[in-house]
C-alpha positions, -999 to 999 in steps of 0.1 A, spaced: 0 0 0 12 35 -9 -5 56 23 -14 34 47 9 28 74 27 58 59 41 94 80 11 113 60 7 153 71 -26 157 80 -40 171 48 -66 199 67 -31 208 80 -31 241 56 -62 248 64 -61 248 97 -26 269 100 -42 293 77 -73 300 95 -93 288 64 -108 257 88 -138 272 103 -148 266 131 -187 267 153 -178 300 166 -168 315 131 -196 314 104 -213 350 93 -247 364 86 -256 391 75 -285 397 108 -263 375 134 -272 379 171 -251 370 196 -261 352 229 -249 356 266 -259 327 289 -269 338 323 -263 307 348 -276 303 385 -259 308 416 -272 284 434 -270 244 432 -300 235 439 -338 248 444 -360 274 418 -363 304 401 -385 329 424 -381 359 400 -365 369 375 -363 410 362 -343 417 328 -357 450 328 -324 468 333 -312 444 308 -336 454 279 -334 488 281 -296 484 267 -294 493 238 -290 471 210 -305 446 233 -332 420 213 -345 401 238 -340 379 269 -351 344 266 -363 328 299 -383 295 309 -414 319 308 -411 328 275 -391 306 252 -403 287 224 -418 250 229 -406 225 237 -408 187 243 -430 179 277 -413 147 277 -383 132 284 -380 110 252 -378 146 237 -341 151 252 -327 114 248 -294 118 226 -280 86 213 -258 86 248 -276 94 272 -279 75 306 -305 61 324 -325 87 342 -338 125 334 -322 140 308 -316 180 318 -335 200 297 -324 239 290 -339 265 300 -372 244 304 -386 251 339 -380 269 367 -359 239 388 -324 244 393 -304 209 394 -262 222 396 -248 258 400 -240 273 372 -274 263 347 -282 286 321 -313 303 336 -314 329 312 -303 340 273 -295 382 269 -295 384 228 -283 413 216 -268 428 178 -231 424 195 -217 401 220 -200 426 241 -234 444 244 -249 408 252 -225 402 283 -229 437 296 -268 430 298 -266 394 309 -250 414 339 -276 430 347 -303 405 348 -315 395 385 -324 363 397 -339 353 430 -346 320 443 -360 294 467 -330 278 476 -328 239 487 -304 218 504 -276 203 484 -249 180 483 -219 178 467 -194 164 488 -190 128 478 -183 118 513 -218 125 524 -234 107 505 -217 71 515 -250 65 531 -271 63 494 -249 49 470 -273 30 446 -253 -2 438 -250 -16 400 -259 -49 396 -234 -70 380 -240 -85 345 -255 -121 340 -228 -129 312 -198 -114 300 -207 -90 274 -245 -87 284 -242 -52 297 -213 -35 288 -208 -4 319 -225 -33 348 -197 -45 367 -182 -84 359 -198 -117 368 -170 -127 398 -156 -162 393 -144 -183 422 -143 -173 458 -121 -143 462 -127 -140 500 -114 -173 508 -89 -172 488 -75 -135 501 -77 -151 538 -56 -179 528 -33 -155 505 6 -161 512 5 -123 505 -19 -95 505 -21 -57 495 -52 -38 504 -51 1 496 -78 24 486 -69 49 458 -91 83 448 -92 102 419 -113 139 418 -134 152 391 -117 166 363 -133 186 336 -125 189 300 -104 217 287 -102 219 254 -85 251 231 -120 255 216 -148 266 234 -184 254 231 -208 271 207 -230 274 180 -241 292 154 -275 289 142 -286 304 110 -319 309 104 -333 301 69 -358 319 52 -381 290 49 -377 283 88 -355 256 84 -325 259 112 -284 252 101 -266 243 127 -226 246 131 -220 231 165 -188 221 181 -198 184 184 -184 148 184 -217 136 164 -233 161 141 -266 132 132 -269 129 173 -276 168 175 -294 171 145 -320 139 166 -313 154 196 -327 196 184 -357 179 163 -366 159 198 -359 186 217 -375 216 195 -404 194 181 -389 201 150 -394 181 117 -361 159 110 -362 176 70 -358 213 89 -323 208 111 -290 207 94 -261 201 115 -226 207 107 -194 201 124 -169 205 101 -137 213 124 -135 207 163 -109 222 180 -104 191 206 -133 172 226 -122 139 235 -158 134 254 -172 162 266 -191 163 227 -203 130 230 -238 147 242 -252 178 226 -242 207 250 -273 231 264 -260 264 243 -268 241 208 -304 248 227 -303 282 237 -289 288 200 -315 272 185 -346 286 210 -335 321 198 -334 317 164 -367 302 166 -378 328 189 -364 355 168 -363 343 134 -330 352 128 -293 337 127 -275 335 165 -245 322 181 -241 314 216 -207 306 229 -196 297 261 -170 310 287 -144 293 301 -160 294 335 -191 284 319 -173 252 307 -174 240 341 -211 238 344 -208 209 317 -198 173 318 -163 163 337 -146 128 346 -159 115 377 -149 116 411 -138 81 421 -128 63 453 -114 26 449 -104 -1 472 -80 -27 457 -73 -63 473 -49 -84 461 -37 -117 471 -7 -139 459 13 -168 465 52 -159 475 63 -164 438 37 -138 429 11 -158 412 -26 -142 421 -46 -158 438 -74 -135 441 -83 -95 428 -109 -76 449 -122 -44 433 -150 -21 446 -151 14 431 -172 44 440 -185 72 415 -196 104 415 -227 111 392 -257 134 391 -288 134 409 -310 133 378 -290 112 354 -269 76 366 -238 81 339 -215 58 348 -191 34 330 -171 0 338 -145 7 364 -140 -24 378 -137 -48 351 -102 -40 339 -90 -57 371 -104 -89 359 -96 -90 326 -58 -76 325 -42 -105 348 -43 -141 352 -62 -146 385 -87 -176 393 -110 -156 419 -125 -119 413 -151 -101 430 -162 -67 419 -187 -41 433 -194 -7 417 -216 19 436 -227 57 426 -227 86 448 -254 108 434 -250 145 442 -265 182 426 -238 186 400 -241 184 363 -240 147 351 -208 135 342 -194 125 310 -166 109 292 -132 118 293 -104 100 272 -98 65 285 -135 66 305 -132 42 334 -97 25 321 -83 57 328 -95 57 362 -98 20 370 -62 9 355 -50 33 376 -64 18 409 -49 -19 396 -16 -11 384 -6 14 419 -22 -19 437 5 -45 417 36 -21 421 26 -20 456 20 -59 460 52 -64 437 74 -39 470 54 -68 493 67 -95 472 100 -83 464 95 -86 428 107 -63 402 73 -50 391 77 -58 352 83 -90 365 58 -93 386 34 -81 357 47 -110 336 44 -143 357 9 -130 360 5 -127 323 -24 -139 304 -31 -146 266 -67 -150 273 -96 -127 283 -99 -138 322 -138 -124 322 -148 -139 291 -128 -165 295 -114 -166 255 -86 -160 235 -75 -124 226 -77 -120 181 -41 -102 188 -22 -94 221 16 -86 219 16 -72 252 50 -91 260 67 -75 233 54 -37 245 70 -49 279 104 -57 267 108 -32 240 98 -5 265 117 -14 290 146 -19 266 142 16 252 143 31 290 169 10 306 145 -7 332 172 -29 335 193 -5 354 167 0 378 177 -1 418 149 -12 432 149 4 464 130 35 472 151 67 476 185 50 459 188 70 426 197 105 426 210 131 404 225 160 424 199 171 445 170 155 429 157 121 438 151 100 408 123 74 409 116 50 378 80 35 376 60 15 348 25 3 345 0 -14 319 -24 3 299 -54 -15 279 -83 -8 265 -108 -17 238 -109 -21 201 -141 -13 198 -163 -8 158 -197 6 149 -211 5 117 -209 33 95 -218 46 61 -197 55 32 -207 72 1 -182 75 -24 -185 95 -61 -154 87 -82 -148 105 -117 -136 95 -152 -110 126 -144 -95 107 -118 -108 124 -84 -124 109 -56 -155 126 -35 -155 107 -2 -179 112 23 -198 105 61 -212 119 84 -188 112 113 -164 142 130 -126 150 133 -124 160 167 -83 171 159 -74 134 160 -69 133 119 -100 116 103 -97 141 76 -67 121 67 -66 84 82 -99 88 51 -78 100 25 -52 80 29 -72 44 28 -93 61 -1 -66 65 -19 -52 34 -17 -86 14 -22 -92 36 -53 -55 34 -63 -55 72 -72 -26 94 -54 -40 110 -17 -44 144 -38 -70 134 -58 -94 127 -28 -116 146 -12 -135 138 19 -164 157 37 -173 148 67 -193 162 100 -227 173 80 -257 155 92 -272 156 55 -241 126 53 -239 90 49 -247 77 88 -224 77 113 -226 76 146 -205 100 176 -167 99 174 -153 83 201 -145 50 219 -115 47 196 -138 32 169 -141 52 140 -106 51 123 -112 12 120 -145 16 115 -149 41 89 -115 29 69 -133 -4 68 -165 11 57 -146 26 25 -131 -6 17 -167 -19 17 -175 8 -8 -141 7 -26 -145 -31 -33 -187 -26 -48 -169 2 -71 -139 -21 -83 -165 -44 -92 -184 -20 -110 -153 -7 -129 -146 -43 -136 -175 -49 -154 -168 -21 -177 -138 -30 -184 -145 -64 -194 -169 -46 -219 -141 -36 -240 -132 -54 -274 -99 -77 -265 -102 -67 -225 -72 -83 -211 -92 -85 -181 -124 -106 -197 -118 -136 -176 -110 -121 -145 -129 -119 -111 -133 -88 -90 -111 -104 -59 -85 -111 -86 -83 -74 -93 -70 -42 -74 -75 -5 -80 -40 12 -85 -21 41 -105 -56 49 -121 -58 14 -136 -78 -17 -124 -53 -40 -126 -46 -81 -122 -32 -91 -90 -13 -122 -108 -9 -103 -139 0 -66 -136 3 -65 -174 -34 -70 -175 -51 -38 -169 -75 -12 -175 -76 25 -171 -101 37 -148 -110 64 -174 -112 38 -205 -133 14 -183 -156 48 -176 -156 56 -213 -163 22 -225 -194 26 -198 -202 57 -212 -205 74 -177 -184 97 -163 -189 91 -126 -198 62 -103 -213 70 -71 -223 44 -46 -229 42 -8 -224 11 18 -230 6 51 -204 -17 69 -216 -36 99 -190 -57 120 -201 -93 129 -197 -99 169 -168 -128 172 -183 -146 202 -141 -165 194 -124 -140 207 -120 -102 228 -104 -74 210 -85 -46 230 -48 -30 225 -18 -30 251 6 -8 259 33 -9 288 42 27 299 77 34 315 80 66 333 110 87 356 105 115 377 125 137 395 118 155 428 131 180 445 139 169 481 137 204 496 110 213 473 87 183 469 85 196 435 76 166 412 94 165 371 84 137 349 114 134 326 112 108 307 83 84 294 83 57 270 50 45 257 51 12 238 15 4 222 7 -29 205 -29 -16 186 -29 -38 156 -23 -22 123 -12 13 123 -25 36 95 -6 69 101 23 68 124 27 106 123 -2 114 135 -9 80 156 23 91 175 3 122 183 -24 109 192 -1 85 220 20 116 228 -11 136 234 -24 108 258 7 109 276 5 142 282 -30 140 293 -22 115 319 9 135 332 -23 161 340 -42 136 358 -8 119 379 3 159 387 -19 188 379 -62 181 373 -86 186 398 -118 201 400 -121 216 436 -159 225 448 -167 248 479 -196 225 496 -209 253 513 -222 270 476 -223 237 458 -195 256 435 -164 251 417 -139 273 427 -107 270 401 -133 273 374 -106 287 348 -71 275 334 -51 297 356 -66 277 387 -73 245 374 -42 233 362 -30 217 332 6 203 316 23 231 299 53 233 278 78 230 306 61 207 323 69 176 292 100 167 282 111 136 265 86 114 257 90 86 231 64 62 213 71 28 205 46 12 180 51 -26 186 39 -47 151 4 -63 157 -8 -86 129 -48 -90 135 -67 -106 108 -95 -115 128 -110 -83 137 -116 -63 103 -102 -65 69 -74 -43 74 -67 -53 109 -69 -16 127 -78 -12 167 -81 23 177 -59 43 192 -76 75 210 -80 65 243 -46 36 249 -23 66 250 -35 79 288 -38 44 303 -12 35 328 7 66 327 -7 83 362 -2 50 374 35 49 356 41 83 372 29 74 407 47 45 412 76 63 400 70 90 429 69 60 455 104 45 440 119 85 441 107 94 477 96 64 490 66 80 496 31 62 486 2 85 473 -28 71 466 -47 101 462 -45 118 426 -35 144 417 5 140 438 12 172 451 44 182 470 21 185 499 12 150 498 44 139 493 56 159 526 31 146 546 
């Protein structure tokens, strides 16, 4: 293949660095209005009164939109289901007078400018009944609902696994045990773009919607459920997203508010959000986990206890599997799992890269490093005599696993081998130098998905769905298998993409659309090389008269014999012979379930810090990330995609965490000065390793995603670094130099 596998720039690339890629906030209209959101200040209880008399007398003030006089809207709560959404009450802007979380939009100032719209949102008054809330997780031990584990492997994908053996006994009668309970605190998404939309109002009434979104046909479902709107009279598009990673899964409330006013008004609006505002939306949720382990003195497990639990909203139960990665990573004969929520009057939480591997992997792998100090094991080693090459909970073989290779070409690439293994022994000058590792896994998940493609006489390639690029390079991992399925060079391809009017698709994420969408255009690729074959064999003399269409590949602009390369075709001769001069067709690609075997990628993550003794001040220096994830399509923009994950999880070992005055029901660091992130100097050398995975079992061209793998393991990789540095165990994320002084 001449792209795939290949170092391919991104080809929006230009656009992007040009400022040609355009983004939700960025469309024009000639009678735009722009929308402030006005949220509450309370976190739970209702709107007494509200006066936005100061704030229409403004002028160039249109209109404030409140629950009292906005457009209709559904009574039900079918109305506000998006394809994600959890069990329980979906919220539902600007609908009623209840207030569920601080900071919900309670009111929209419209106005001909923006800056004229947030001076009047200012001004608007709000009083309410205020109610009791909670939102400290700690009080609300009492009323965990508890998740009911599934019946089968498989049979409900977030419920917590079946256990298998007797765990209990078998931890009593352990030569060895580890019991430690490890918490991680809300963190909320951060990305470079904030949320908005732009809704332009058409003259016939119909609504077009540029969102920032991770699933343009899920808003377009969600607005017409919503709005009681006619599916024909919402178009959503989605055409650049400046990172999401989650928190676009669901359709955010400003797509609403956009879409109330321009109802309202009948005229184009945008609504963006602040950067405080962002904190009233989804977030990763807070967890609290309790790890037992038990093992027999040559550090064989015996038994895995997990019991997690999770923070989630009063009116919605999102959660996800925590627990299970436990079970499935090592080779253990007894499990027991337990998985509880801790509803409190915050908005419901959402996906954040990794969901629940993230979170639960870290739990596990602090748990092994600290059972492998028990044991006296190196803790690679430890990870290996505990190795499995099946899936414990299903209990079958994995289509591809070369998670022993990621160990030892890792650990080759950091020099685990000169390791001293005990805490506080390596220094350099005054630092103390700690080197940790963990493993990272997660699924290889597929979806069906639609793919329309139009191909040319001239040459060119039109390839389209409906599915997004939230940054992570669909744009290109599209063109590149295009062009090689249509053997035409990547310049001659075009692909559109996040336009609801598109072939299906549904929301990007879950590291399932690269392998799900490439595979959908070899679907369509291979009904057009048939087509093209038949023309071709149309032709007096064809050399290719006798041939069948799995004996034939598309490439340089010729169909061409796969035992013969002499025989061939042009593309434009077999066209003309047709007498067309375009073939358009469009397939939808559905993935059998293999009931054989379980499909996720590895990676072993190698990381060293240095701290500061004086200081407590905590540098990661060095990681090394080696992924086994089947076939790789880009490795330019893979390696991102693993870098950026590292990254991320340096942010969750070190810097992320949502902190929430109980008192107001409140975030309080609700900006990126307070809430801290990585920055520049806080990464230094990181290096991927891609370790060849051969899978022809679970799609055509044997591609596992690669999204969410990159931030498994590494807050666990930096933590158990921290420990071998200091000799200091912190359980509790994120590892501040306070923590590490206490």
């Amino acid at each position: 293949m001449t792209y795939i596998g290949t170092a391919t720039s991104r080809v929006d690339g230009h656009a992007k660095v040009t400022g040609a890629a355009k983004y939700a906030a960025e469309p024009k209209a000639a009678d735009l209005a722009h929308g402030s959101v006005v949220t509450s200040t309370i976190a739970k209880g209702r709107v007494a009164r509200i006066d936005v008399s100061d704030a229409l007398r403004v002028d160039g003030v249109i209109d404030v939109l409140t629950h009292t006089n906005r457009p209709r809207m559904a009574d039900g709560d079918s109305g506000y289901k998006d394809d994600l959404a959890p069990d329980g009450s979906p919220f539902r802007p600007l609908y009623d007078d209840a207030i569920l979380f601080d900071g919900q939009p309670v009111a929209l100032v419209v106005a001909n400018d923006l800056e004229t719209a947030q001076f009047a949102a200012s001004l608007v008054q709000v009083d309410y009944h205020e109610e009791p809330h909670v939102t400290d997780m700690q009080r609300q031990r009492d009323v965990e609902s508890v998740l009911k584990a599934a019946a089968e492997p498989g049979s409900s994908p977030f419920a917590p696994p079946k256990p298998r053996g007797n765990a209990k006994a078998a931890l009593a009668a352990a030569a060895v045990r580890h019991q430690g309970e490890y918490s991680v605190p809300i963190e909320h998404h951060n990305p470079i773009e904030l949320y908005a939309s732009t809704v332009m109002y058409e003259p016939d009434g119909k609504l077009t919607v540029y969102d920032k979104t991770q699933g343009v046909q899920n808003v377009q479902r969600y607005l017409c459920g919503a709005l009681e709107l006619a599916p024909g009279s919402v178009r959503v598009l989605s055409p650049f997203t400046g990172g999401a990673f989650g928190s676009g899964l669901r359709p955010q409330y400003q797509v609403v508010l956009a879409a109330l006013a321009a109802l309202a008004l009948k005229r184009s609006v945008r609504v963006g959000l602040t950067r405080q505002q962002m904190y009233g939306l989804g977030y990763r949720p807070a967890m609290i986990q309790r790890i037992d382990l038990g093992a027999k003195a040559d550090g064989t497990l015996e038994a895995i206890s997990h019991d997690a639990v999770t923070v989630t909203s009063q009116y919605e139960h999102f959660y996800r599997q925590e627990t299970g990665w436990s079970g499935l990573l090592y080779r253990c004969p007894n499990t027991t799992y337990a998985h509880r929520l801790a509803p409190l009057d915050l908005p419901s939480s959402c996906d954040m890269r990794a969901p629940s591997a993230a979170t639960g992997v870290y739990a596990l792998e602090c748990a092994m490093d600290e059972l492998a100090v028990a044991l006296g094991l190196d803790p690679l080693d430890l990870r290996l005599r505990c190795y499995s090459d099946r899936d414990q909970i299903a209990d079958r073989p994995y289509s591809s696993k070369n998670l022993r290779e990621c160990y030892h070409r890792g650990a080759e690439a950091f020099g685990w081998d000169k390791r001293n293994p005990e805490p506080r022994s390596m220094r350099d000058g005054s630092e103390l130098v700690g080197w940790g590792m963990a493993t990272g896994v997660w699924e290889a998940l597929q979806v069906p998905v639609a793919v329309r493609i139009v191909l040319t006489a001239n040459g060119h390639a039109e390839v389209s769905c409906a599915t997004s690029d939230i940054g992570t390079g669909t744009y290109t991992i599209m063109a590149q298998v295009s062009a090689d399925m249509l053997g035409l060079p990547i310049e001659n391809i075009s692909v559109k993409l996040g336009d609801s009017t598109l072939p299906q698709s549904p929301v990007e994420g879950g590291s399932w659309i690269a392998a799900s969408v490439a595979n959908a255009i070899v679907t369509t690729s291979g009904v057009i090389r048939s087509e093209l074959l038949n023309l071709a064999k149309k032709a007096p003399n064809s050399p290719l008269s006798d041939v069948e269409p799995d004996d034939v590949r598309l490439a340089d602009g010729k169909i061409v014999g796969n035992k013969d390369p002499a025989r061939a075709v042009s593309i434009a001769d077999a066209m003309r012979q047709g007498g067309i001069d375009r073939i358009e067709r469009e397939e939808t690609t559905h993935f059998p379930k293999n009931e054989a075997h379980s499909h996720n990628t590895h990676s072993a993550v190698f990381a060293e810090v240095k701290v500061d003794e004086e200081l407590g001040v905590i540098r990661v220096t060095r990681v090394v990330n080696a992924v086994a994830a089947g076939r790789i399509l880009n490795t330019k923009t893979a390696s991102s995609q693993i870098l950026g994950g590292v990254v991320w999880g340096i942010g969750m070992a070190l810097h992320e965490e949502t902190l929430l005055d109980h008192t107001f029901g409140r975030v309080m660091n609700a900006n990126i000065a307070e809430y801290h992130v990585p920055v520049n100097a806080d990464i230094h050398d990181v290096e991927v390793i891609f370790v060849d995975e051969p899978d022809g079992t679970i799609n055509r061209l044997g591609i596992k995603g690669l999204g969410e793998i990159g931030i498994v393991g590494v807050a666990a990789a930096i933590a158990n670094a921290v420990h071998h540095a200091t000799g200091k165990r912190v359980r509790d994320l994120p590892i501040t130099l306070d923590k590490v002084f206490q």
